[in-house]
C-alpha positions in Angstrom: 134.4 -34.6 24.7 138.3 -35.0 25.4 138.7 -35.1 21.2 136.7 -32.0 21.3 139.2 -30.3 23.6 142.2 -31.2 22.0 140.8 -29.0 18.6 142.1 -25.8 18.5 139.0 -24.5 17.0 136.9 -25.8 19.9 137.4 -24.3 23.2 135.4 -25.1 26.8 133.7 -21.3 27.7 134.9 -22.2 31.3 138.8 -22.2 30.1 140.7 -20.4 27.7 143.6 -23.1 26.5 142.9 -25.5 24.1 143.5 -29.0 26.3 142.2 -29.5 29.9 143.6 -32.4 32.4 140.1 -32.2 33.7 137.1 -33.3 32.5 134.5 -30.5 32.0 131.2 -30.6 33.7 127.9 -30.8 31.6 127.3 -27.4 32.2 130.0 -26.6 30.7 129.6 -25.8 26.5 131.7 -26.5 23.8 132.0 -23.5 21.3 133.2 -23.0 18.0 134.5 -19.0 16.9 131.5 -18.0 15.6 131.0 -16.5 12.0 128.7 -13.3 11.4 126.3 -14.2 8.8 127.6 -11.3 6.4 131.2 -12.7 6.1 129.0 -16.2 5.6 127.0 -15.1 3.0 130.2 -12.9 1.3 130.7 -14.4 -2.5 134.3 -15.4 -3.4 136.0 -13.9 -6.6 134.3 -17.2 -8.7 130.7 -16.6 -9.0 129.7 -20.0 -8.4 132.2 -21.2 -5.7 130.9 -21.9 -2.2 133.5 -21.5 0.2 133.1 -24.7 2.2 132.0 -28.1 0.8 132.4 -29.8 -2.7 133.0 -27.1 -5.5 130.4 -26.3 -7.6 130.2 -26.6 -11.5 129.3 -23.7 -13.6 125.7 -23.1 -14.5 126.7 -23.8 -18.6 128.4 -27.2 -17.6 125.0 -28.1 -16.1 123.0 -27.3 -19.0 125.5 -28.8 -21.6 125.8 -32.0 -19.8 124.1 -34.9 -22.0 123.5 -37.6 -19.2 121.4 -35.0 -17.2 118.2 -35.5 -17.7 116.5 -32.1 -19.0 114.3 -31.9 -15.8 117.0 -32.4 -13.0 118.9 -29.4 -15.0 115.7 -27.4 -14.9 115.7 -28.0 -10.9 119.0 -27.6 -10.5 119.4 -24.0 -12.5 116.2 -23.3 -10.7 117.4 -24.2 -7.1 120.2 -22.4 -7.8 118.5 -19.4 -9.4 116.4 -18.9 -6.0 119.1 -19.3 -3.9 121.5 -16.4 -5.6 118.2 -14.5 -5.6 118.0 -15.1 -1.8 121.8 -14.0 -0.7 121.1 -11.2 -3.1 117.9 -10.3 -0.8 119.8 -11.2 2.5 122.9 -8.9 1.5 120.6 -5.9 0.2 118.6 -6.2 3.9 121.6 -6.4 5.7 122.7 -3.3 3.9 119.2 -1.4 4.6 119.9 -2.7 7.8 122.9 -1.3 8.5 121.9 2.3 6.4 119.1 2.6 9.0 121.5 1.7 12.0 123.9 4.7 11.0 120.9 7.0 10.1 119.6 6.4 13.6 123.2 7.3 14.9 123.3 10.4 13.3 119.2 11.7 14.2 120.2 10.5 18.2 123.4 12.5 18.0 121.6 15.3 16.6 119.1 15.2 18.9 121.4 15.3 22.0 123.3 18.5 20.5 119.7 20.1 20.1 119.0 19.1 23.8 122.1 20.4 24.9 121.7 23.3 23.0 118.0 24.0 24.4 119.3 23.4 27.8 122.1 26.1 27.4 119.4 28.3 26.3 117.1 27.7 29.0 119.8 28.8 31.2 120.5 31.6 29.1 116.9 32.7 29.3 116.5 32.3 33.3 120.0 34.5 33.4 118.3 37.2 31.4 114.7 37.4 33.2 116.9 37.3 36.5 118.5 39.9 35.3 115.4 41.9 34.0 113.8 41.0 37.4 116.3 42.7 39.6 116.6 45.8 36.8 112.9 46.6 37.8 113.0 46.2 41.5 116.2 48.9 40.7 113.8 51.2 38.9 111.1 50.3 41.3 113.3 51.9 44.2 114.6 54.5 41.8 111.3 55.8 41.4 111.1 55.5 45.2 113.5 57.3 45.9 112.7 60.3 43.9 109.3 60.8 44.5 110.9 60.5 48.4 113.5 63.0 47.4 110.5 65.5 45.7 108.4 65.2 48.4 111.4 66.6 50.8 112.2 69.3 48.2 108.8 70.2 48.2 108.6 70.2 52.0 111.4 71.9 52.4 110.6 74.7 49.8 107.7 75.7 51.8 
C-alpha cells in the first residue's frame, strides 16, 4: 500500500498529496485519474497503433509473413477486423449519444421559453378580463345612473 502512495498517479481519496506518514485505513481506496472511454477508444494518427501496450504490425506484414500459418493470419485479420468494426460502433453510439443529449437540451430549453411565455400570457389575459370586468360594472352604473337621472327629469317635468 505504502508503494502505492508514493506513485504520483495513485492518490488515497481521503488525502490529496501523493505520500502519507500514516498508514491509510481499509476503508480508505486507492484511485487512479480515471480516463473517459471516448478519449480511450480515440485512434492515434497510425491506423494500427494502440496507444498503450506492445505496438502492433500492419495488417499487410501479417498476411505476408511466411512462418504464419494461413489459419492464425485468418484469425488474427479477423480478430482484428471485429474489433475496428466494434470502436467504429462504440464511437458512432457515443456520437448518437451525444446528438440526442444536445437535441434534448435544446427541446427542454424551448419548452421553458414556451412556459414562460404562456405564463406571461396568462397574466396578460387575467389583466385584460380584469379590466373588461370592471369596464362593465362602469357601464352597469352608467346605465344606472341615467335611467336614475331620466326618471328625475321625467319627474320633474311633470
Amino acid at each position: 500500500m505504502s508503494d502505492l502512495l508514493r506513485r504520483p498517479d495513485f492518490l488515497p481519496i481521503s488525502s490529496g498529496c501523493s505520500s502519507s506518514s500514516s498508514i491509510t485505513s481499509p476503508t480508505h481506496s486507492v484511485i487512479q485519474s480515471p480516463l473517459s472511454l471516448k478519449s480511450f477508444l480515440e485512434t492515434s494518427s497510425e491506423p494500427y497503433q494502440k496507444k498503450r501496450g506492445r505496438p502492433r504490425s500492419d495488417d499487410r506484414d501479417v498476411v505476408l509473413d511466411a512462418t504464419t500459418p494461413e489459419a492464425e493470419k485468418q484469425r488474427i485479420i479477423y480478430k482484428r477486423t471485429y474489433a475496428r468494426n466494434y470502436r467504429e460502433k462504440i464511437r458512432a453510439d457515443l456520437e448518437q449519444k451525444d446528438e440526442l443529449r444536445q437535441a434534448l437540451a435544446k427541446v427542454e430549453d424551448e419548452n421553458r421559453r414556451l412556459r414562460e411565455t404562456l405564463m406571461q400570457l396568462k397574466q396578460e389575459n387575467h389583466e385584460i378580463l380584469k379590466d373588461l370586468l370592471s369596464s362593465t360594472t362602469l357601464i352597469q352604473q352608467i346605465a344606472v345612473l341615467q335611467s336614475q337621472l331620466a326618471s328625475t327629469s321625467s319627474s320633474n317635468s311633470l
